[in-house]
C-alpha positions in Angstrom: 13.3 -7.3 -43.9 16.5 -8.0 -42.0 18.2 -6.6 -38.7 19.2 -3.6 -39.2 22.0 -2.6 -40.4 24.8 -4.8 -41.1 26.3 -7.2 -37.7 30.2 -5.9 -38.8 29.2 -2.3 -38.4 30.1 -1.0 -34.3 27.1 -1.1 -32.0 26.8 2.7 -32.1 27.1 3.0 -36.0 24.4 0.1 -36.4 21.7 1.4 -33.7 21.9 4.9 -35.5 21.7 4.0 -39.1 18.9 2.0 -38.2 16.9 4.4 -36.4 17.3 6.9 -39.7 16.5 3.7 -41.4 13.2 3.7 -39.4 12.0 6.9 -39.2 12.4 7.2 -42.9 10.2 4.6 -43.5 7.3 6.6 -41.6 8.3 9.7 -43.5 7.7 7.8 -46.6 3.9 6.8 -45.0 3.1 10.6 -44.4 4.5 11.7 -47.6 2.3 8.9 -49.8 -0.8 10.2 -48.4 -1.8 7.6 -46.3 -2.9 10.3 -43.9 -5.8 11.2 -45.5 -8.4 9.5 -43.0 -11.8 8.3 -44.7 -13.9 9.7 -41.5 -16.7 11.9 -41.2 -17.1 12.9 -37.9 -20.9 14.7 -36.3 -22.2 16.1 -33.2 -19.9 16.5 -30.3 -17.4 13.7 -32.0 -13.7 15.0 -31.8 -10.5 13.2 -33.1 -8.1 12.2 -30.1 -5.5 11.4 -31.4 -4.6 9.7 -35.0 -6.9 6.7 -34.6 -8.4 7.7 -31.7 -12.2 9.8 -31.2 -14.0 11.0 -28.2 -17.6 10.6 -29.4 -19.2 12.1 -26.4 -17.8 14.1 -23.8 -18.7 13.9 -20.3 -21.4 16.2 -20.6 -25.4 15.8 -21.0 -27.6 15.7 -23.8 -24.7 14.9 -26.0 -24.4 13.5 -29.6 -21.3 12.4 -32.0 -21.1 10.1 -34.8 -18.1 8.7 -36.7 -18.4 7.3 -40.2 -16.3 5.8 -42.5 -17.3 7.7 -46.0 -16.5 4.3 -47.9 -19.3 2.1 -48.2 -18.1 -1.9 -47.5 -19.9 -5.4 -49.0 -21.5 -7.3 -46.9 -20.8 -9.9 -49.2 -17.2 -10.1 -48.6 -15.9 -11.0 -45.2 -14.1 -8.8 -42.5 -13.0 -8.6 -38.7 -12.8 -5.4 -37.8 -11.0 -5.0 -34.2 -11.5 -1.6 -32.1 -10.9 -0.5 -28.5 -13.3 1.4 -26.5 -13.6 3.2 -23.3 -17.2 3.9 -21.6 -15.8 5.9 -19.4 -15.0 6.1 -15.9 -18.4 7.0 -14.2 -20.5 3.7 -13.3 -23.6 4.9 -11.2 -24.1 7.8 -13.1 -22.5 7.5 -15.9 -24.6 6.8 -19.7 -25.8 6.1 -21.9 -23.5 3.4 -24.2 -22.2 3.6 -27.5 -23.0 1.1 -31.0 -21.2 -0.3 -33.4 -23.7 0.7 -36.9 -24.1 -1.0 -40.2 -26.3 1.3 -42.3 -27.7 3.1 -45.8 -28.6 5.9 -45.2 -25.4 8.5 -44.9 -23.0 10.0 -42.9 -24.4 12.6 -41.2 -27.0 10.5 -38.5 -27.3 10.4 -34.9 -29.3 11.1 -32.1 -29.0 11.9 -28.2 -30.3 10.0 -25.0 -31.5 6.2 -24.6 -31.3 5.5 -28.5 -27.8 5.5 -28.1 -27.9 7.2 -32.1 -29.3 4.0 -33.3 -32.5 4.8 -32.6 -34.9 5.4 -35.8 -31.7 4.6 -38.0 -33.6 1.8 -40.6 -32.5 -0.2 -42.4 -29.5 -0.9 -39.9 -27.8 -3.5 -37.9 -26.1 -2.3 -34.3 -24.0 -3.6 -32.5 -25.0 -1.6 -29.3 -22.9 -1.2 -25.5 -25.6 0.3 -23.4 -24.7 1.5 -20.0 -27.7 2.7 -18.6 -31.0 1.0 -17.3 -34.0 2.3 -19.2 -37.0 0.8 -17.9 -39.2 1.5 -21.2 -36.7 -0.4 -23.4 -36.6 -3.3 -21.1 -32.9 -2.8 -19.9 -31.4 -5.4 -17.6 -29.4 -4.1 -14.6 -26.0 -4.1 -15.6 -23.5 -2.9 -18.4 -25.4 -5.0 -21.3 -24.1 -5.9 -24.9 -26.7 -6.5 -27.6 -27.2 -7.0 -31.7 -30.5 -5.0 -32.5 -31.6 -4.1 -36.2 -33.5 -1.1 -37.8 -33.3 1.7 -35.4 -35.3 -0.1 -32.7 -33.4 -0.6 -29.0 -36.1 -2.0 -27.2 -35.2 -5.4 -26.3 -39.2 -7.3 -26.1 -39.0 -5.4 -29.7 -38.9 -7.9 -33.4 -35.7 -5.6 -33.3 -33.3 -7.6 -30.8 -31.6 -10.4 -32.4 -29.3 -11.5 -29.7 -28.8 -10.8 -26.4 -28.7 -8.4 -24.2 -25.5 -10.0 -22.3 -23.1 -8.5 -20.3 -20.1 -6.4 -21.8 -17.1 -7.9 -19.7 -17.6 -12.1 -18.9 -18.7 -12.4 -15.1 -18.4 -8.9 -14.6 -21.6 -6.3 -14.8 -19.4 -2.9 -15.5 -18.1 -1.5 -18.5 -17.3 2.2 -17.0 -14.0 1.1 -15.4 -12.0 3.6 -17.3 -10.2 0.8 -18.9 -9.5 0.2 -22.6 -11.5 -2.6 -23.9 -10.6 -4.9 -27.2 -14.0 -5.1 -29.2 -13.8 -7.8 -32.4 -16.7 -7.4 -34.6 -16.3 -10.3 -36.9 -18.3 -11.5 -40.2 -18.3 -14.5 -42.3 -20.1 -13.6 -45.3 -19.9 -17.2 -46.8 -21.1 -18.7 -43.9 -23.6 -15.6 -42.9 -22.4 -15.6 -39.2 -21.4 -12.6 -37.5 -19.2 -12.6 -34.0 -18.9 -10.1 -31.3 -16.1 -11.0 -28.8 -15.2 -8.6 -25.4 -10.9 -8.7 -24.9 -10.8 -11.9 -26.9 -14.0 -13.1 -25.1 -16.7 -14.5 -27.5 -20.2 -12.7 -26.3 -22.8 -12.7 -28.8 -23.3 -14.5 -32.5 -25.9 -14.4 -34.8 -26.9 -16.2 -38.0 -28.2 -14.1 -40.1 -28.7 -12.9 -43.9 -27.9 -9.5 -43.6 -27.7 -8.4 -46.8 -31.4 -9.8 -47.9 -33.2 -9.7 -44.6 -32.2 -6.3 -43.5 -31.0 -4.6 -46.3 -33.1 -5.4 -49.1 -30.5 -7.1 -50.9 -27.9 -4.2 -51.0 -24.6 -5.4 -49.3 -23.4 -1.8 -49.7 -23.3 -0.2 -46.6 -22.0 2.5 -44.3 -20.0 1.7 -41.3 -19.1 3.7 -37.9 -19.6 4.3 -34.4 -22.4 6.5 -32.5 -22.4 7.5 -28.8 -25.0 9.6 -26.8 -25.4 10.8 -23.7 -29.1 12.2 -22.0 -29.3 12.9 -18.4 -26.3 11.5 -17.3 -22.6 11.5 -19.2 -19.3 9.5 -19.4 -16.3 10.6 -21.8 -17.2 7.5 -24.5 -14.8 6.8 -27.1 -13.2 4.2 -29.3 -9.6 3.8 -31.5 -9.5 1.7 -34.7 -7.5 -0.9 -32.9 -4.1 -0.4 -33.5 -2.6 -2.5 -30.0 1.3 -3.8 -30.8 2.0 -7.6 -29.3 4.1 -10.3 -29.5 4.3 -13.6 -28.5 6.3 -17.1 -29.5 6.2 -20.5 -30.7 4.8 -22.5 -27.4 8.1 -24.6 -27.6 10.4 -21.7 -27.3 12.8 -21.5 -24.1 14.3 -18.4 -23.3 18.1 -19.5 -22.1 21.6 -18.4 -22.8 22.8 -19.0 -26.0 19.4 -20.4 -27.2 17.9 -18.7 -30.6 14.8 -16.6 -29.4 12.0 -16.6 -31.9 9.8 -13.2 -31.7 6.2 -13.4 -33.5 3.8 -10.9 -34.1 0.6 -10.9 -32.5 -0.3 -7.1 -32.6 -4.1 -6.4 -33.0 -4.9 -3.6 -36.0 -8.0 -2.3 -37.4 -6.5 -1.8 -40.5 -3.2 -3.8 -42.5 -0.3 -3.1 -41.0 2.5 -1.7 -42.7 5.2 -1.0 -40.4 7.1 -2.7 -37.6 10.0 -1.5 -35.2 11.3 -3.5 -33.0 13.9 -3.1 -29.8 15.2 -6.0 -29.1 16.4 -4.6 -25.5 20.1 -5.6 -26.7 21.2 -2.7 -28.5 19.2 -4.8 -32.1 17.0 -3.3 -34.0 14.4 -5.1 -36.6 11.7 -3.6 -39.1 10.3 -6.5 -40.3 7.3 -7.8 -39.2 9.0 -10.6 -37.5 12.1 -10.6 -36.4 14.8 -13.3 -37.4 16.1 -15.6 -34.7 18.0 -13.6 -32.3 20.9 -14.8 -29.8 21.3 -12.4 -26.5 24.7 -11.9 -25.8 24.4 -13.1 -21.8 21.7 -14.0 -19.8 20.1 -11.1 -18.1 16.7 -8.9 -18.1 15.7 -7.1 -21.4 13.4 -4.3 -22.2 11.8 -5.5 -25.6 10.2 -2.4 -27.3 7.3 -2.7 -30.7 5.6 0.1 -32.3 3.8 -0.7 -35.4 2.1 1.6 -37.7 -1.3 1.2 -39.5 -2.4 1.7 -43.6 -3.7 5.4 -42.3 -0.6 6.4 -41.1 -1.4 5.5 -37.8 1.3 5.2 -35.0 0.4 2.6 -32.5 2.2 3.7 -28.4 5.2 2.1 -27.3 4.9 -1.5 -26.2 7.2 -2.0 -23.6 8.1 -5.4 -21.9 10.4 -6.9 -19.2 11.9 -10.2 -20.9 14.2 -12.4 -19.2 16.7 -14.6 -20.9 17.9 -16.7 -18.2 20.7 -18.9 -16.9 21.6 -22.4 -16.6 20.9 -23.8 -13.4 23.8 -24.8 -11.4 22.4 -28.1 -9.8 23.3 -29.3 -6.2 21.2 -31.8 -3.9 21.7 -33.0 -0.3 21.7 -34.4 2.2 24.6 -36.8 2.4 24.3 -39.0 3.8 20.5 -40.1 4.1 19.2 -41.5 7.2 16.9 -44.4 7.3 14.1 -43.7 10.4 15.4 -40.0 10.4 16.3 -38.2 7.6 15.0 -39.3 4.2 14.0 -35.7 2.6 16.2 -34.3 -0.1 17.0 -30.7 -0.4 17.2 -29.0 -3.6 20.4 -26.6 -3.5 20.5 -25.9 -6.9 21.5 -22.1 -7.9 20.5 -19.6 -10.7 21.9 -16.2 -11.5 19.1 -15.4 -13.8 15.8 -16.8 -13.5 13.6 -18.5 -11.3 13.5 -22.5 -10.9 10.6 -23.7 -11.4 10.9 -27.9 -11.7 12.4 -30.1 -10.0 12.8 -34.5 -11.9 14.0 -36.8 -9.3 15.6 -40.6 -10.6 16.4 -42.4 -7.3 17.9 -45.2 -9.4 16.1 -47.8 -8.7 13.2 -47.2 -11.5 11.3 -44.8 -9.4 11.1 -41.1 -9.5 9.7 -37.9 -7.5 9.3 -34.1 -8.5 9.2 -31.3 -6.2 12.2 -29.5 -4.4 12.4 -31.7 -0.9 10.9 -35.3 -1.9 11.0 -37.7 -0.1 13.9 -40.7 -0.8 12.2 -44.2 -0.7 15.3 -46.3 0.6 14.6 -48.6 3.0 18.5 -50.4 3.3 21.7 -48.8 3.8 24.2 -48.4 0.9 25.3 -46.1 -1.8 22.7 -44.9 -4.3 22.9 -42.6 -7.7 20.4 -40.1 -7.7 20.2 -38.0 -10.3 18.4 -34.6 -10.5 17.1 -32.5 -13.6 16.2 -28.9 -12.7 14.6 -26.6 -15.1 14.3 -22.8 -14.6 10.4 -21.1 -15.1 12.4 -20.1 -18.8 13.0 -23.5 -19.8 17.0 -23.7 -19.1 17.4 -26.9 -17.6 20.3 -28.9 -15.9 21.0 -32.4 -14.9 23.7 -33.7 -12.0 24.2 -37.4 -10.8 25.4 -37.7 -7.6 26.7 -40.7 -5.1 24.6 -40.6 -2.0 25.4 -42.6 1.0 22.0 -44.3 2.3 23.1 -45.0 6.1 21.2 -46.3 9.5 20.5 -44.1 12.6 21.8 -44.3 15.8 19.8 -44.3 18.8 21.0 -43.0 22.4 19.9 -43.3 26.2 21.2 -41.1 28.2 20.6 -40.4 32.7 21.8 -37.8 34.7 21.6 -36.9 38.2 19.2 -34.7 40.2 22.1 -32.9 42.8 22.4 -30.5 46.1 23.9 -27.4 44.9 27.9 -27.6 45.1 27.7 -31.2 44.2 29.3 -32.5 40.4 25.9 -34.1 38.4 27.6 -36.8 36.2 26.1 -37.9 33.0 26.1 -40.9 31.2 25.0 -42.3 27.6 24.7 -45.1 25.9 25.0 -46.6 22.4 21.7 -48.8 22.0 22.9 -49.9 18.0 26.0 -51.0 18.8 26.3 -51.8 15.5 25.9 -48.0 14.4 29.3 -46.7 15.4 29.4 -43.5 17.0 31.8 -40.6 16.1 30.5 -37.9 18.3 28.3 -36.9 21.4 26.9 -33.9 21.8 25.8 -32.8 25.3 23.7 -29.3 26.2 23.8 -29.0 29.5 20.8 -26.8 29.6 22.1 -23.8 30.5 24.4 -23.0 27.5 27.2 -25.0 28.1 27.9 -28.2 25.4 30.5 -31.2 26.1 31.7 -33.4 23.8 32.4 -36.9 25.3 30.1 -39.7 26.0 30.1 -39.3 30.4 30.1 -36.1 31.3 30.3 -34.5 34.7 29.5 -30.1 35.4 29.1 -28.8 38.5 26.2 -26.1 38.5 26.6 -22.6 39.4 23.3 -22.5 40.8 19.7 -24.0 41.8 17.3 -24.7 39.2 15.8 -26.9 37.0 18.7 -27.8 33.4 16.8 -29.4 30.6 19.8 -31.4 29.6 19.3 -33.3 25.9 21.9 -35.2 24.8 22.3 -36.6 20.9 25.2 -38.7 18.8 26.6 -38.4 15.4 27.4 -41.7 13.8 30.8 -42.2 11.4 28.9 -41.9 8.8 27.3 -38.5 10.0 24.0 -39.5 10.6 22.4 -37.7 14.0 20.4 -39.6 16.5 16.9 -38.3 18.0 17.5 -36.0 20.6 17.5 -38.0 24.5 16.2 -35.2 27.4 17.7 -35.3 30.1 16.8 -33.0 32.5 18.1 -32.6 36.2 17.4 -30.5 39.0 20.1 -29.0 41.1 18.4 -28.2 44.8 19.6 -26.2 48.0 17.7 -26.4 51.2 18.1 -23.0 53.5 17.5 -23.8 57.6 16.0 -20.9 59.1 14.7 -22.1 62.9 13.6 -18.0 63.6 15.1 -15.4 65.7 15.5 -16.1 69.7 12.6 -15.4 71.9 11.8 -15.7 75.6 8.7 -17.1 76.6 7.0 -17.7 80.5 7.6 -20.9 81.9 5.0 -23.4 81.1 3.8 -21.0 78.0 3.2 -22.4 74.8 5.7 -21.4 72.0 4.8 -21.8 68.5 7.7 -22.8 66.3 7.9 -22.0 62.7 10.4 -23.0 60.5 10.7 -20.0 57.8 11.5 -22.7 54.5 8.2 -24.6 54.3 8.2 -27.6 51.8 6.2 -30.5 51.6 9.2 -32.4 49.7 11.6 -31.5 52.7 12.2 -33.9 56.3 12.2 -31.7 58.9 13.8 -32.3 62.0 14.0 -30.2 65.7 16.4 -31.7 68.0 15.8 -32.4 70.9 12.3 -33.0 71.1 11.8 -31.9 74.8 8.9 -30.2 75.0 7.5 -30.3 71.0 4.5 -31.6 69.7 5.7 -33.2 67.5 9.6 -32.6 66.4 9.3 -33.8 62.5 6.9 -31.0 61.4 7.9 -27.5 60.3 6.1 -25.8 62.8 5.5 -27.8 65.8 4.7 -26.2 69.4 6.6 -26.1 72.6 5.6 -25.8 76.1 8.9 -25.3 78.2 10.2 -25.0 82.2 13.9 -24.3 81.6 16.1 -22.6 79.0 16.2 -24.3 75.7 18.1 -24.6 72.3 17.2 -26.2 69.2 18.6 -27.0 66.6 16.0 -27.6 63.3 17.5 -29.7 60.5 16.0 -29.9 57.0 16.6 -32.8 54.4 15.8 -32.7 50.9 15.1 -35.9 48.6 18.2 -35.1 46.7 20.0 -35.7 50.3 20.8 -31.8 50.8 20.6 -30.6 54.4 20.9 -27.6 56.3 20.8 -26.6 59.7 19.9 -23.6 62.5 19.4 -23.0 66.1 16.6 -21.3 68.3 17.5 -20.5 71.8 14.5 -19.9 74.3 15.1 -18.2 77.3 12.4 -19.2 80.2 11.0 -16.8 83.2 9.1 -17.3 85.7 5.8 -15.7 85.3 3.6 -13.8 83.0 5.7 -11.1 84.3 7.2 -7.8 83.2 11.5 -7.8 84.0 12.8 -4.5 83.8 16.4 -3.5 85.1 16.8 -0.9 87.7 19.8 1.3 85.4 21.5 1.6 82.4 24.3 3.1 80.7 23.5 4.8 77.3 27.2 5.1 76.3 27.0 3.5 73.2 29.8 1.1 73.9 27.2 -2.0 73.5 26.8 -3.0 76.8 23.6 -2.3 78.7 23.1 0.5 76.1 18.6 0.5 76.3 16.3 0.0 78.7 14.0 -2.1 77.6 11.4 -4.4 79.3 11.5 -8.5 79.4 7.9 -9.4 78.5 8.0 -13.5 79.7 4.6 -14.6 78.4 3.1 -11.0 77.4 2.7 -11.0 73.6 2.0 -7.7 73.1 1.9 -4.3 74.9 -0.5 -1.7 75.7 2.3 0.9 76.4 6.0 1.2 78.1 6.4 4.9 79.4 9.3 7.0 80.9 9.0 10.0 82.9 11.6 12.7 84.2 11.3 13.9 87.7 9.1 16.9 86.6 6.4 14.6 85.5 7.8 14.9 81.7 6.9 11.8 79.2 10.5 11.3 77.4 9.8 7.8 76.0 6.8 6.0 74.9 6.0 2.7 73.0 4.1 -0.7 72.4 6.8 -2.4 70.6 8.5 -5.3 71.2 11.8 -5.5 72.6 11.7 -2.1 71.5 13.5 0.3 74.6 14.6 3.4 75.6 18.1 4.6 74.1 18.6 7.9 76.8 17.6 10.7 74.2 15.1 13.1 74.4 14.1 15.4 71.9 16.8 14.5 69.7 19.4 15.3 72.5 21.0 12.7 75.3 18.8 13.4 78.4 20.7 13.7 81.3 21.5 11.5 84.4 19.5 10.9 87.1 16.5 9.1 87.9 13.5 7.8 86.0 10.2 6.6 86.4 8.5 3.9 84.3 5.2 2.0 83.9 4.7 -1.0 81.6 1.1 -2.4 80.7 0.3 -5.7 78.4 -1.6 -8.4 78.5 -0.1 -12.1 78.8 -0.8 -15.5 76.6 -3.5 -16.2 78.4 -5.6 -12.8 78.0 -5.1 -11.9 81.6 -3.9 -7.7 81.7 -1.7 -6.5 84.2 0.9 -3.2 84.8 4.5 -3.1 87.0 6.2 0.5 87.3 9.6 1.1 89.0 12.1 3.4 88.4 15.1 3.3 86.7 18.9 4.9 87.0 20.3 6.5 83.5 24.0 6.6 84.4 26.6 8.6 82.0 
């Protein structure tokens, strides 16, 4: 039959015509009588749907038989093609249903283990047993199994093939899943197939007719299910399963003829087809003619076909691409012998995926794959071409001029600096005869320059990974040249001023302490050694130096510690002050020459009263007392400590506060 209806009719016209057109034609099925199904159903067996029974609920102790009421000849071949379900319970779900060739009527079955083959003789079954009964010699698992005259034990003269499992490499059956079941027979040849979603499981040779039913080839067919202590919902369909598929040299592009074929599974002939091309076409012929989409793009193709019963098979619904022509591109250009030699596919699709990828380099050799590798060893121009062909079989081809060129390679220096100095950095060509168009400097810190010598002054210390890299004139890049620098600063701190007893020793420390760094106290009277950071001094006059510190970079820095020098251990107090605030001779305080510490420094008011106490040095008095200035007049004090040497000693005096 053609596409329906007629290509000059509008889209809407020709889409409703021809789904009249359709459902006429399964009006016409119903009206013939092809309805009338040639069943006989027992037990608990219920019809599902129109090709569909449930022969056993999920319930125990259950029973249900379906028969076809026409006898078939065993001498006269047929496939017969089902779908069954076991069920959905694996652990405690039983106990299997058969597949039953047999004399004696339409009304047989039986519950429990015997699957309602049991004691059914003559008979041939083709039994799915789901349960492990030790007294019938069950394996394990889900088991399949081609046993004759009503006897399921497996050790019995009974089992003529197997027991195997359902499913290949898989030991359950009660997965909930629908399950394509063949049961094929080649009278001629006396061979009988039994094949698991198009897996082949069993076979057996075998004269039916004369070795198990006494030379009668007329016999009953149908299926019988049973349940005992445990239950599944166990049923089966007279395959009615729509599918298509195509010619393996078809390619799904735009503007390419698409050839659909028929490949739909049916227990029965069938009779009717309808197919949605996903387009806005419609076809009820069995297969389709060529069809052009109008663009590329994604489709939903739609077959429903329809059995001799009357039987409507669901909806087949699948995705279908028709896709585009690549749009081929390829780079790099140019390549770059020692550097970059890969190519990259930049090829674009607005339909499709790609999906291969045919490399001619020109010079007889070829590579697949999206980034091959180019095998040029010379500079020069090459023609590479590139064919690249989408996972739907559009493919496209592009030729393309490539420049094959040689790499530059770069030295660079630059210069470790004090902070506040200009680094400058300088590069250099080493393939003069690979002309350079551009340098690229990164300072390290974020900042790029472009010429070949460049000079940055840093904003601070630290250490720049600088990297410097060149672009040829014919736009090859050279490897990358570090060049890393550190900018340094060197902080003199020599310590805070101090007094010390004459002839005490005074440990200097400078507070930056390096190993990289010269050190330097100037002068050296007195010092242990003047070039260390913390050298000692033992002193008899007033001194100042002045500590200098050098790095290797050539930055310096310098301070100055003065030492004041008494006479003593002794305790120097002064004998009045004036607490006015104008920073003169604003706290009394004690001069501690060669007392490192204090035990205490007190001051008392006339009346005996402590006003200030501490152990701190310089520390001092500033003329307050309890938060308010004390008044004039005179003070005593006492002062306590122990000097360098360990030795303790006290002085107390008075003191003037003057306002």
């Amino acid at each position: 039959m053609a596409i329906c209806p007629a290509a000059w009719l509008p889209d809407m016209i020709k889409r409703t015509l021809c789904l009249i057109y359709c459902l006429l034609g399964l009006l016409h099925s119903r009206l013939t009588g092809q309805t009338q199904l040639p069943y006989i159903l027992n037990g608990a067996a219920t019809q599902r749907t129109c090709n569909c029974y449930v022969l056993t609920p999920d319930q125990q102790t259950a029973s249900g038989t379906v028969w076809n009421k026409n006898k078939i000849n065993l001498n006269q071949s047929f496939n017969y093609v089902f779908d069954v379900n076991l069920g959905c319970k694996d652990a405690t779900g039983a106990d299997g249903i058969g597949f039953i060739l047999q004399t004696k009527g339409t009304n047989l079955g039986a519950t429990g283990q015997g699957l309602g083959f049991k004691g059914i003789a003559p008979s041939l079954g083709v039994l799915i047993d789901t349960w492990q009964n030790f007294d019938e010699n069950d394996p394990p698992y889900d088991h399949l199994a081609i046993q004759m005259n009503g006897l399921s034990d497996h050790n019995s003269i009974g089992n003529l093939a197997g027991p195997v499992t359902v499913l290949k490499d898989n030991d359950n059956v009660e997965d909930c899943a629908w399950h394509l079941f063949r049961i094929k027979w080649d009278a001629t040849l006396q061979h009988l197939e039994v094949s698991v979603d198009n897996e082949l499981r069993l076979t057996l040779d075998k004269d039916l007719v004369n070795d198990i039913f006494a030379g009668d080839p007329n016999v009953f067919w149908g299926f019988a299910g049973s349940t005992g202590g445990s239950s599944n919902v166990q049923q089966f369909c007279a395959a009615l399963r729509p599918e298509f598929n195509f010619n393996p040299q078809q390619v799904f592009c735009d503007g390419t003829p698409i050839q659909f074929k028929d490949n739909s599974s049916s227990f029965g002939a069938i009779t009717s087809w309808w197919w949605d091309l996903g387009d806005g076409t419609f076809s009820t012929a069995p297969q389709p003619p060529s069809h052009v989409y109008p663009a590329a793009g994604h489709y939903a193709v739609k077959l429903v076909i329809e059995d001799n019963s009357g039987c409507e098979s669901d909806t087949l619904k699948a995705d279908f691409i028709v896709g585009a022509y690549p749009v081929v591109d390829f780079g790099p250009n140019p390549l770059c012998l020692g550097s970059q030699m890969q190519m990259n596919d930049l090829t674009t699709i607005t339909v499709g995926s790609l999906q291969k990828w045919e490399w001619d380099w020109g010079d007889g050799t070829t590579a697949t794959g999206a980034q091959p590798t180019a095998p040029y060893t010379t500079p020069g121009s090459r023609q590479i071409q590139l064919n690249v062909t989408s996972a739907q079989g559009c493919g496209s081809t592009l030729t393309k001029s490539i420049l094959v060129s040689n790499t530059p390679q770069v030295s660079a220096t630059g210069e470790n600096v004090c902070l506040g100095t200009t680094t400058a950095f300088q590069a250099t060509n080493t393939t003069p005869n690979v002309p350079i168009r551009q340098w690229h400097w990164d300072l390290g810190n974020g900042e790029t320059q472009l010429q070949q010598n460049a000079t940055y002054q840093y904003a601070d210390t630290g250490y720049y990974p600088a990297r410097l890299y060149a672009t040829s004139v014919d736009g090859c890049q050279s490897p990358v040249a570090n060049v890393p620098v550190t900018v340094t600063a060197v902080y003199a701190r020599a310590g805070a001023d101090t007094i010390v007893a004459n002839g005490q020793p005074l440990q200097l420390q400078s507070q930056w302490n390096d190993p990289r760094l010269q050190y330097n106290w100037s002068p050296a009277t007195g010092l242990t050694n003047p070039y260390i950071p913390n050298p000692v001094a033992v002193l008899h006059k007033d001194q100042t130096y002045r500590l200098t510190l050098t790095s290797p970079e050539g930055c310096h820095d310098e301070d100055y510690l003065n030492v004041k020098v008494y006479e003593g251990p002794e305790f120097y107090v002064p004998n009045a002050f004036t607490p006015n605030n104008d920073g003169r001779n604003d706290i009394f305080r004690v001069i501690a020459a060669g007392v490192p510490k204090l035990d205490f420094f007190c001051v008392w008011n006339r009346w005996g009263q402590e006003v200030y106490r501490s152990a701190d040095l310089p520390g001092g008095w500033d003329g307050n007392w309890q938060s308010q200035p004390a008044p004039a007049g005179t003070y005593v004090w006492m002062v306590q400590g122990a000097d360098y040497t360990g030795r303790r000693f006290s002085r107390k005096g008075t003191v003037t506060l003057i306002r």
